[in-house]
C-alpha positions in Angstrom: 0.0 0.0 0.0 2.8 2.0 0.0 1.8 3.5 -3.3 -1.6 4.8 -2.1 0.5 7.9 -0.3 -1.2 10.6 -2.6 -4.7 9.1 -1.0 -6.9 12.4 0.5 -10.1 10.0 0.8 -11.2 6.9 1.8 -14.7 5.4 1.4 -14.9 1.7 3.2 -18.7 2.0 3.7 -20.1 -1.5 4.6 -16.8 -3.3 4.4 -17.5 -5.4 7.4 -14.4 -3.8 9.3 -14.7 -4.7 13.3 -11.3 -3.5 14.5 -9.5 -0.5 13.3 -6.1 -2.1 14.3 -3.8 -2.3 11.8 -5.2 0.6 10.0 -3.0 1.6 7.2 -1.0 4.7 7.2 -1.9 7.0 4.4 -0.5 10.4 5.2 -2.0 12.6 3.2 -5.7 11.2 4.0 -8.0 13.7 4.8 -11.4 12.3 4.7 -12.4 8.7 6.1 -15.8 6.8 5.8 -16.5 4.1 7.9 -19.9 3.7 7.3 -21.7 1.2 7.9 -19.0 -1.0 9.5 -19.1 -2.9 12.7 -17.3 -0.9 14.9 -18.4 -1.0 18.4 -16.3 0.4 20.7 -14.6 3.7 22.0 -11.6 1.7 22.1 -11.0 1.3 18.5 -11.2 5.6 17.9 -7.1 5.2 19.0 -6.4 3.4 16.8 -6.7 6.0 13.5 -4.3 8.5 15.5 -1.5 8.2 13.0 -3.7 9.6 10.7 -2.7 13.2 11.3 -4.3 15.0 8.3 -7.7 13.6 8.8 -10.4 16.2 8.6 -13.4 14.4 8.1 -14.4 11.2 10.1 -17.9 9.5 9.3 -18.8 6.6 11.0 -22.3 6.6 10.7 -24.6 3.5 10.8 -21.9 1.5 13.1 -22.7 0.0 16.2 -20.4 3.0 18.2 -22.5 5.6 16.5 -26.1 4.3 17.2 -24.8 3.7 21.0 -23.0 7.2 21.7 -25.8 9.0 19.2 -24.7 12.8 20.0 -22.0 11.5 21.9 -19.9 10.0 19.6 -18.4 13.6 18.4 -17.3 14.2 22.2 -15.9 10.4 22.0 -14.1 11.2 18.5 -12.3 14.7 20.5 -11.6 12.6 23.8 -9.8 9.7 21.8 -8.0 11.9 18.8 -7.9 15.5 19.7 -4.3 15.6 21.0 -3.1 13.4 17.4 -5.3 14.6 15.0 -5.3 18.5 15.0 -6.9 19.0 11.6 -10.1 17.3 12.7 -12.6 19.3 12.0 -15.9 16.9 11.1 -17.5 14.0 12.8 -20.2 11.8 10.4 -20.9 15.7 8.4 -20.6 17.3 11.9 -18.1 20.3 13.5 -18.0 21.1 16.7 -18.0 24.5 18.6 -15.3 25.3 21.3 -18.0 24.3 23.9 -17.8 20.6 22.8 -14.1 21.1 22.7 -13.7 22.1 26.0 -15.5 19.6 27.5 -13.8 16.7 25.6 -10.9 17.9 26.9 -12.5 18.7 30.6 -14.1 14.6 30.4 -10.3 13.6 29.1 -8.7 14.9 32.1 -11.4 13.7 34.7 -11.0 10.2 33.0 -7.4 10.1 33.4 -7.7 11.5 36.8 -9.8 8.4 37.4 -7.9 5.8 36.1 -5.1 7.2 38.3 -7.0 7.2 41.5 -8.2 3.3 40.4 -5.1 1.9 39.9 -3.8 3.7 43.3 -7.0 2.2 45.1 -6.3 -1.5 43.2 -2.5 -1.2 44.3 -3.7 -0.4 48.0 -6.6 -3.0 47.9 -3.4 -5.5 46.6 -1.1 -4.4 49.2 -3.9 -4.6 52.2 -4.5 -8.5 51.0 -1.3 -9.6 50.6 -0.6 -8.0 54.6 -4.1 -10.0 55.8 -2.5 -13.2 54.0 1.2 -13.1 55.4 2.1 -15.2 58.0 2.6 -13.6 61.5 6.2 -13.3 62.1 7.7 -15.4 65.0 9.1 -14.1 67.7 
């Protein structure tokens, strides 16, 4: 595929696709359709971040869009805003600086979260393997 480097769009409506890993790098691609593919979840958005010229993202008629509905533009910022800085469209949709902000606000709050889980696991871990131990002999 290295020859398809001039590629600016990309129309995969209904082509089945479940998982976007793997997605090939086109550099110069600037408008994606995913149509009508069978991508469910948030956790595939990630995974078109080397796509750093994308400006238009559609995704309608996937499982991820009829399940976020309105949300899926604020899911689209939260997973790609950082990589994908000329994103400007989500399934023929822009976005004001409202939406922006609190894609970025939800980011944070979601990171700050995972934080505080993984410090509550590690504690939870450390507690159990303390009421497990042996008592020490004297």
């Amino acid at each position: 595929m290295d020859n398809l480097v001039s590629l600016k769009k990309l129309n995969l409506t209904g082509s089945k696709i479940e998982s976007l890993t793997d997605f090939p790098t086109f550099p110069n691609l600037e408008q994606l359709i995913l149509d009508g593919n069978s991508v469910a979840t948030i956790a595939e958005l990630p995974k078109l971040a080397h796509l750093t010229k994308l400006k238009k993202l559609s995704m309608t008629g996937t499982p991820l869009a009829e399940e976020k509905g309105d949300d899926l533009k604020k899911e689209v910022l939260i997973a790609l805003m950082d990589q994908l800085k000329f994103l400007k469209e989500v399934n023929g949709e822009g976005w004001d600086d409202e939406l922006a902000k609190d894609a970025k606000d939800t980011k944070e709050a979601r990171i700050q979260e995972a934080i505080e889980a993984a410090k509550a696991a590690e504690e939870a871990a450390k507690a159990a393997e303390n009421a497990e131990a042996p008592p020490e002999a004297e």
